[in-house]
C-alpha positions in Angstrom: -41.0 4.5 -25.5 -40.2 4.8 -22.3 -36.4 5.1 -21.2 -36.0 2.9 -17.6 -34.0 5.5 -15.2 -31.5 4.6 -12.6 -33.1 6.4 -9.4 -30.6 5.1 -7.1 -28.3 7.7 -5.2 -24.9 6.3 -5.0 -22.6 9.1 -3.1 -18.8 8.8 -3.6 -15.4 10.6 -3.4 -16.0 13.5 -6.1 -12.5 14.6 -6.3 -11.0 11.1 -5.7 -13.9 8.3 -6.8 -11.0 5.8 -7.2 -7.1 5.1 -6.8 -4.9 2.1 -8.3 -4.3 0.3 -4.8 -1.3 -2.0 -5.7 -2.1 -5.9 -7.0 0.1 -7.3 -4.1 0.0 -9.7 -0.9 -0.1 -7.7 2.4 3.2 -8.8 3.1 4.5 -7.9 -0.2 3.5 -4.7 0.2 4.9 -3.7 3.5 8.3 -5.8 2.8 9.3 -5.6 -0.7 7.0 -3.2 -2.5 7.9 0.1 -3.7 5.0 1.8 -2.1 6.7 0.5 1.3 7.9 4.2 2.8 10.7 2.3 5.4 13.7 1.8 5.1 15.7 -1.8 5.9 17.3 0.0 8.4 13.9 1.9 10.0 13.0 1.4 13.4 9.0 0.1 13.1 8.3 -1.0 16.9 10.2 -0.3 20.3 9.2 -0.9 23.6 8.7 2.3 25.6 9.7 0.7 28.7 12.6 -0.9 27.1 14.2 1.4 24.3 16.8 -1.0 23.0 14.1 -3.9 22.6 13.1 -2.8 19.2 12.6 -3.7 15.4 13.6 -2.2 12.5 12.0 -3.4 9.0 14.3 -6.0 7.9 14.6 -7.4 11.5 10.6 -7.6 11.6 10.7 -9.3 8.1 13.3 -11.9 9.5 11.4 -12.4 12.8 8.2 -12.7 11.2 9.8 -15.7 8.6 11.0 -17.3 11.7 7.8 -17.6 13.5 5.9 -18.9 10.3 9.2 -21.8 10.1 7.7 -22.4 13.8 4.3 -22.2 13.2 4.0 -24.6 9.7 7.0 -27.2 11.2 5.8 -27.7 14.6 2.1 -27.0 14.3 1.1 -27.6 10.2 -0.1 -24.0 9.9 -0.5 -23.6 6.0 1.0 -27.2 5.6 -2.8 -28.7 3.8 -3.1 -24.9 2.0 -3.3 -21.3 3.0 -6.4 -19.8 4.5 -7.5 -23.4 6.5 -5.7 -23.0 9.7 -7.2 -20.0 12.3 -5.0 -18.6 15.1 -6.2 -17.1 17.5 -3.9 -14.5 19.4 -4.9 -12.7 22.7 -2.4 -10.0 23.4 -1.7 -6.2 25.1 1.1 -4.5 22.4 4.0 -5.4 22.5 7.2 -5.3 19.9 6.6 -8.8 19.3 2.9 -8.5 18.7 3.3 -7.7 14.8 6.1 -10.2 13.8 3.1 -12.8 15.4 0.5 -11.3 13.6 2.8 -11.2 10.1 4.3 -14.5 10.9 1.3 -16.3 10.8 0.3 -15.1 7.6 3.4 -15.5 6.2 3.1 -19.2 7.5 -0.2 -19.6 5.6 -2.5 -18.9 8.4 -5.2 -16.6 9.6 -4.9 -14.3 12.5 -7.5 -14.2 14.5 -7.7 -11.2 17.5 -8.6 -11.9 20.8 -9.1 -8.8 23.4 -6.8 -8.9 26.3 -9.5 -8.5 28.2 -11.4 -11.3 27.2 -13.3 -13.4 29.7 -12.5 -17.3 29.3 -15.8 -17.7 28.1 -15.6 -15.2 25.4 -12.7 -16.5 24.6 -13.7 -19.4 24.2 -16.8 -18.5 22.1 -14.2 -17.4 19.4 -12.0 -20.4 19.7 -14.4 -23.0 19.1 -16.2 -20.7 16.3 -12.7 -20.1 14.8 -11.9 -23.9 15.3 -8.2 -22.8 16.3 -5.8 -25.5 17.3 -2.8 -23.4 18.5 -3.8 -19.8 20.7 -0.7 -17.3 21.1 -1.2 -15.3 24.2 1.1 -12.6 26.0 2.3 -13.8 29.6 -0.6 -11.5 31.3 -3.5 -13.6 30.0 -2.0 -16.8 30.0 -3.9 -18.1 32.8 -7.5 -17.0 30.7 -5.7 -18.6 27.0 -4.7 -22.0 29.4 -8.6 -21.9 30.5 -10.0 -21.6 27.5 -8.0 -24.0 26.0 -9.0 -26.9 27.9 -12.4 -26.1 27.9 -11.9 -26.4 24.0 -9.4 -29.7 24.4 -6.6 -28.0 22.3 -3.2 -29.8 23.7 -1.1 -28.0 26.1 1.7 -27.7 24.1 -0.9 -25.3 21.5 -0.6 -23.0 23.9 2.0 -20.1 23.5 3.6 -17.3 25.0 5.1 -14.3 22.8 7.7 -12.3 25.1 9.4 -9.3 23.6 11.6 -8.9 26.8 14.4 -9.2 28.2 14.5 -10.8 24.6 12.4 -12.0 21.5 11.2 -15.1 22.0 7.8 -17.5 21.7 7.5 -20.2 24.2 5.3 -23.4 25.2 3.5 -22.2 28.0 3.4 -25.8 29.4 7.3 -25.7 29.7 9.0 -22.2 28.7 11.2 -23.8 25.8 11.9 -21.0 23.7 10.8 -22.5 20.2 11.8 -19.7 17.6 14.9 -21.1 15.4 17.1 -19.4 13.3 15.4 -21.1 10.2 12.8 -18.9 8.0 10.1 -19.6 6.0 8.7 -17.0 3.0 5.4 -16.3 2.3 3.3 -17.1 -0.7 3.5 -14.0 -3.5 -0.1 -12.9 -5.0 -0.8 -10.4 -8.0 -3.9 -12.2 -9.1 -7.0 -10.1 -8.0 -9.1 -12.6 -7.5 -7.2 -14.7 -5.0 -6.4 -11.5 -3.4 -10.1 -10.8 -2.7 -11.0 -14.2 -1.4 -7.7 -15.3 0.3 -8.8 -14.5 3.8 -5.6 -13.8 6.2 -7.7 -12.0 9.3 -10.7 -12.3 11.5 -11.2 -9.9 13.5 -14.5 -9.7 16.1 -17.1 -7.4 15.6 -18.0 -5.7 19.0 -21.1 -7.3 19.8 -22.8 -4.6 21.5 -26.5 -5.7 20.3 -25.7 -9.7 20.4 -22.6 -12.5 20.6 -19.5 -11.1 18.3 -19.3 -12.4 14.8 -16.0 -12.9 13.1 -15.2 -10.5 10.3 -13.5 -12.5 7.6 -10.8 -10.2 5.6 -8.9 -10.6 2.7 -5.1 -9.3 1.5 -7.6 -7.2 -1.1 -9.2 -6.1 2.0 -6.3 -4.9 3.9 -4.2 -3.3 0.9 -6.9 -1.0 -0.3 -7.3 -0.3 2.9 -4.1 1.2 3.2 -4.0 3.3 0.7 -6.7 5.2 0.9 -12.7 15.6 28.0 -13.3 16.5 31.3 -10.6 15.9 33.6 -9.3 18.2 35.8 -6.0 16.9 35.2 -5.6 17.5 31.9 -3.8 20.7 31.5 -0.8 21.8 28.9 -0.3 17.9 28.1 -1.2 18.7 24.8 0.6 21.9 23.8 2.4 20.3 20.9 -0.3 18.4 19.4 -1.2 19.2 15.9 -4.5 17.2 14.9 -6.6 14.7 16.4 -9.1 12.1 14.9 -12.0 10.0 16.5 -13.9 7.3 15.9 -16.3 4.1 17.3 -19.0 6.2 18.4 -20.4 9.1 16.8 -19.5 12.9 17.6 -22.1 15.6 17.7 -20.7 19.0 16.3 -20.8 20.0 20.7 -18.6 16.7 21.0 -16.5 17.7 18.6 -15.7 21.2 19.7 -15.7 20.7 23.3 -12.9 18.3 22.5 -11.0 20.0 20.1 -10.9 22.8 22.5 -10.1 20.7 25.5 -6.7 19.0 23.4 -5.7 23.2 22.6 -6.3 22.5 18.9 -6.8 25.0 16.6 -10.1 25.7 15.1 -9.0 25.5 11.5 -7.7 21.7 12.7 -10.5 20.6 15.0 -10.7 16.7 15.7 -11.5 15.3 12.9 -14.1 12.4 13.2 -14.5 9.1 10.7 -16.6 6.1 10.7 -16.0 2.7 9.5 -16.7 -0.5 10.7 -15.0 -3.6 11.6 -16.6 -5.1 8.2 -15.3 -2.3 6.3 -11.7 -2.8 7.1 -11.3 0.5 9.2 -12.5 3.8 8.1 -15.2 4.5 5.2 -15.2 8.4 6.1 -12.7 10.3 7.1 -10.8 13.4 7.2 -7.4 14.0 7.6 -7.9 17.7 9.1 -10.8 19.5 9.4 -10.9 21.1 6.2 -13.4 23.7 6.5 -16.0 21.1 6.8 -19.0 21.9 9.2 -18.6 20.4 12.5 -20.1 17.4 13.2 -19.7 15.9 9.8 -17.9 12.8 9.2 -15.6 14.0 6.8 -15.2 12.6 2.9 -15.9 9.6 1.6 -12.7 7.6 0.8 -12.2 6.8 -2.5 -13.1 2.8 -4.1 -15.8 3.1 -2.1 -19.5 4.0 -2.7 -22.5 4.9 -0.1 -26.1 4.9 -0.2 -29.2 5.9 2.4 -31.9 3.6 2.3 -35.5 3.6 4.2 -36.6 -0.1 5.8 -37.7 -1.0 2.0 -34.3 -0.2 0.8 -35.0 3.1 -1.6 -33.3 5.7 -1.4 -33.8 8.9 1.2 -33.8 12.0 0.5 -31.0 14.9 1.7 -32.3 15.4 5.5 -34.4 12.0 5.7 -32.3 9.6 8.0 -31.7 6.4 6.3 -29.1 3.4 6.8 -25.6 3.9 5.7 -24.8 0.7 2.8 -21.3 0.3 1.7 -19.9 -1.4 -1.5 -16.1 -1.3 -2.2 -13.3 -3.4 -2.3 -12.5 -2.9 2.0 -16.0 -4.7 2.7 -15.1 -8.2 4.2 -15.7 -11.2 3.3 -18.3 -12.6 5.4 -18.8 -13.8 8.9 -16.7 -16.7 9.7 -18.5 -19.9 10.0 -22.4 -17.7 9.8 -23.6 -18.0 6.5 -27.3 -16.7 7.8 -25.7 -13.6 9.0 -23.5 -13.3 6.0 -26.7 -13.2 3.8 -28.3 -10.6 6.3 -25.6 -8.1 6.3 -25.8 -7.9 2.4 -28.9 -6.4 0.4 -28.3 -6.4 -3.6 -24.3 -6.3 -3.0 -24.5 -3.7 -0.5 -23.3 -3.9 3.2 -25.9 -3.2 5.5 -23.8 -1.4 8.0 -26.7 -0.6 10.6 -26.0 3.0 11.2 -28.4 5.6 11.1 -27.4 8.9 9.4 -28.9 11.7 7.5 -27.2 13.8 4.4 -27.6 18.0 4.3 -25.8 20.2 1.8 -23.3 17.4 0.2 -22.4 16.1 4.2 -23.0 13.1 6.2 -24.0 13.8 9.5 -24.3 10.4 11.8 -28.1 9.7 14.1 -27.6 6.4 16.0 -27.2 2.7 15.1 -30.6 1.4 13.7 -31.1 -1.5 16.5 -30.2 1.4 19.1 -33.2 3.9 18.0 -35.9 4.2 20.3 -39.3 4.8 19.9 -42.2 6.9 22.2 -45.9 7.0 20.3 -44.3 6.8 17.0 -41.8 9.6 17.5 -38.2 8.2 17.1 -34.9 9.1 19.7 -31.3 8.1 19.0 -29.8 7.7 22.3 -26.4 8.6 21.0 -28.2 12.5 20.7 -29.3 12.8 24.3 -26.0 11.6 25.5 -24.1 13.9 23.8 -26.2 16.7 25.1 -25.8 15.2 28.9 -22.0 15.5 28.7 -22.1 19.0 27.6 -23.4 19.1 31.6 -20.2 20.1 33.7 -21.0 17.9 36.4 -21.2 14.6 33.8 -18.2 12.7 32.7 -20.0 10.0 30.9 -23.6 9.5 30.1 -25.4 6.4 28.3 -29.0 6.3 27.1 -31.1 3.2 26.8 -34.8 2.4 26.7 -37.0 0.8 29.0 -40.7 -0.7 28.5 -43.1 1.9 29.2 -45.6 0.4 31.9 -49.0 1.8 29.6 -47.7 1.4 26.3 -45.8 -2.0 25.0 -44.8 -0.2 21.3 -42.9 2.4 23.5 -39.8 2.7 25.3 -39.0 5.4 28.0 -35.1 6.6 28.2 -33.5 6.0 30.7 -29.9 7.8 31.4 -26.8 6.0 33.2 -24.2 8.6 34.3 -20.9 9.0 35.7 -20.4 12.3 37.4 -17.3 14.2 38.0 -15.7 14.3 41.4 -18.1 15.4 44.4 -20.3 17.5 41.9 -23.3 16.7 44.2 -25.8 16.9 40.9 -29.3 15.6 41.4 -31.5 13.1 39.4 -34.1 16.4 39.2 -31.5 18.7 37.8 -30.2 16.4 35.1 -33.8 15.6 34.3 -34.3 19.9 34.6 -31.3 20.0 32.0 -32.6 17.3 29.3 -36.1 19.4 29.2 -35.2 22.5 28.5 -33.0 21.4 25.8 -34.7 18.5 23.6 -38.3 18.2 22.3 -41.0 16.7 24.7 -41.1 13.0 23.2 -36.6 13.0 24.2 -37.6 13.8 27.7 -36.0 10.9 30.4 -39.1 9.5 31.6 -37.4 6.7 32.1 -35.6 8.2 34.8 -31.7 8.9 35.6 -29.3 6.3 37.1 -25.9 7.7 38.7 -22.6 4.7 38.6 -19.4 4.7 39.2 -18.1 3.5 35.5 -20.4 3.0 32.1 -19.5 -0.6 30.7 -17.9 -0.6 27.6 -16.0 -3.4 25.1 -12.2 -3.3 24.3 -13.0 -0.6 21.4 -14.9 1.7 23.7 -18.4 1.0 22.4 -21.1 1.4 25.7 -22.5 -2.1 26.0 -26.1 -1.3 26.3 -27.1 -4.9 26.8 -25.3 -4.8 30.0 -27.6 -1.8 30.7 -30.4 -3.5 29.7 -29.8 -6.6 32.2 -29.3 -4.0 34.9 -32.1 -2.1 34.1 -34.6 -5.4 34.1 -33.1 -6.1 38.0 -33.9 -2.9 38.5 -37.5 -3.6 37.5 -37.6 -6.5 39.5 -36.5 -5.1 42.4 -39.1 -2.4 42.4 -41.7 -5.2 41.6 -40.6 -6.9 44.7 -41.2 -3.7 47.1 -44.6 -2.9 45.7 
């Protein structure tokens, strides 16, 4: 008889598989919860250019039960249930900045982040997906929040203004009245695990690098386990104290990672230490703390709760040095997208977030390729674009590089790379001698036959993720334009 074997390679923390994250509320935990490090008395948040405007725990807790009294009296955040009523909040930092983003949870809502440096209509994209009613803004985007709020017909008076100096206060745009009284309104205590896990309290926006950003639904089970567990010439002793470093949204090649570590004066037994995570994950997946005699280039331990897999196009498992997609499964993975169900169901296969990057296992280590919808093909052979950038950087005279592909004019199943670069100062580099560089270092098929492209900056989102699709649309005018001359 035949005994059915369970073939599938699930890779997790070995020394630490699993912790006991506490059974709280977010809030809970930070406020009243013995796990909570800070003192009453602590100072949390101060503004640098304004030392005595800051916030010590008990004065955040207070600030942030004001601002849910304000936000369920005068607006009905919470009042029909918690979870319902969406936020949406467009801010730079600022010591008021948390006691908004606490104060609508506490109020029953869900925060919802907005970049700063939003455009009205992506603001507005998230708005009306969100279905907010009230957007909190900082004075230096209120004429994009006031925008975007009349394109979505939200009243006037939904519109406010969070101001941590000369004083604390959150104001109606339309009229300045400070509307933060000295009343305060607690939050709603949870120790059962499963309203925990589906009591969403954030959205935040994935970066929408490949298409338009989806909202990344998060829970307080979410957020509590997630809590537990270099060119410039001007850069010169900035750095002499500086004891470790870590990195993350893109991946870092072992040269990266040195070149770097070297750059900040950090110590070879401390290089920068990289992880990876995703928005949907709640922060970091893999990560290490130091560099803890790891090879370079890795991307550090998995953290514990959470389990990984590396999967072909069919889903099976990979082999150590196949490439396969990273899946996730552990209590950090979100929710859902808000308001998508269609790419809800996509993101999942068997349980399993389907996270999209590339990356390849050898000797016990995970070593990150390239996003899966960023791959590139030439006659079969595959290149990750994040490889060849990495090597053009190591060039002295390139700051930043980005790789995409273009059609290939005698072949429509491949794509040609094509590099966009930023080059330091005057360096006078040619297209030839970055081409010249690329050859003699990669295999033939990696070669840029889709030519090199000198700018002055490489478009990027709010995180720092290179927005290819912007380099595509340049790269079609570009097409055109030849089209036009032939």
């Amino acid at each position: 008889m035949d005994i059915p074997v369970d073939v599938t390679k699930v890779y997790r923390n070995i020394t630490y598989p699993s912790v006991n994250w506490p059974k709280l509320d977010l809030l809970s935990l930070l406020f009243e919860s013995d796990q909570s490090l800070a003192n009453d008395d602590t100072i949390l948040h101060a503004a640098a250019e304004v030392p005595s405007c800051r916030l010590t725990k008990r004065e955040l807790k207070q600030l942030s039960q004001r601002i849910a009294h304000c936000l369920r009296t005068r607006y009905s955040i919470g009042a029909n249930g918690p979870n319902k009523d969406i936020v949406t909040v467009m801010s730079y930092g600022q010591v008021m900045a948390p006691a908004v983003f606490f104060g609508i949870i506490a109020a029953g809502g869900v925060y919802s982040a907005a970049s700063a440096s939003s455009t009205v209509d992506e603001l507005v994209h998230q708005v009306q997906l969100a279905r907010s009613q009230v957007i909190i803004c900082s004075s230096e985007v209120k004429a994009v929040a006031w925008k975007a709020a009349i394109t979505c017909h939200i009243p006037p008076e939904n519109v406010l203004i969070l101001e941590s100096t000369p004083s604390l206060a959150l104001k109606r745009a339309l009229d300045d009245v400070d509307l933060l009284s000295q009343h305060r309104l607690d939050w709603q205590k949870i120790t059962e695990q499963r309203q925990l896990a589906e009591s969403i309290i954030v959205v935040i926006w994935s970066s929408g690098t490949t298409g338009v950003p989806k909202g990344v639904m998060l829970s307080h089970a979410n957020l509590v386990s997630q809590l537990r567990i270099a060119k410039s010439p001007d850069v010169t002793d900035h750095f002499a104290h500086l004891k470790g470093a870590s990195a993350g949204s893109a991946p870092m090649d072992a040269n990266l990672q040195a070149s770097a570590s070297a750059r900040l004066g950090i110590d070879k037994s401390a290089l920068v230490a990289p992880s990876w995570g995703l928005s949907e994950t709640t922060g970091a997946v893999a990560m290490a703390q130091t560099y803890q005699g790891d090879e370079v280039g890795s991307l550090g331990p998995i953290l514990p709760c959470l389990e990984v897999r590396l999967v072909d196009d069919d889903f099976s498992d990979v082999d150590d040095g196949v490439p396969g997609e990273l899946l996730v499964r552990g209590p950090t993975v979100m929710r859902g997208y808000l308001n998508n169900a269609t790419a809800t169901t996509e993101a999942f296969h068997d349980g399993w977030f389907r996270t999209g990057d590339i990356a390849v296992r050898r000797n016990g280590k995970f070593y990150m390729v390239d996003r899966k919808k960023e791959l590139l093909k030439y006659k079969g052979l595959q290149i990750a674009p994040a490889e060849l950038e990495h090597l053009l950087v190591t060039h002295p005279a390139i700051q930043e590089a980005a790789v995409i592909g273009v059609p290939a004019p005698d072949d429509s199943s491949s794509e040609l790379p094509r590099a966009y670069g930023v080059v330091v100062g005057s360096s006078g580099v040619s297209v030839e001698e970055v081409m010249e560089f690329v050859k003699t270092r990669s295999a033939p098929h990696k070669q840029l036959r889709g030519g090199v492209v000198f700018m002055d900056e490489i478009p990027k989102n709010s995180s720092g993720k290179i927005l290819r699709r912007e380099l595509r649309e340049r790269a079609k005018k570009e097409a055109g334009r030849l089209r036009a001359r032939l």
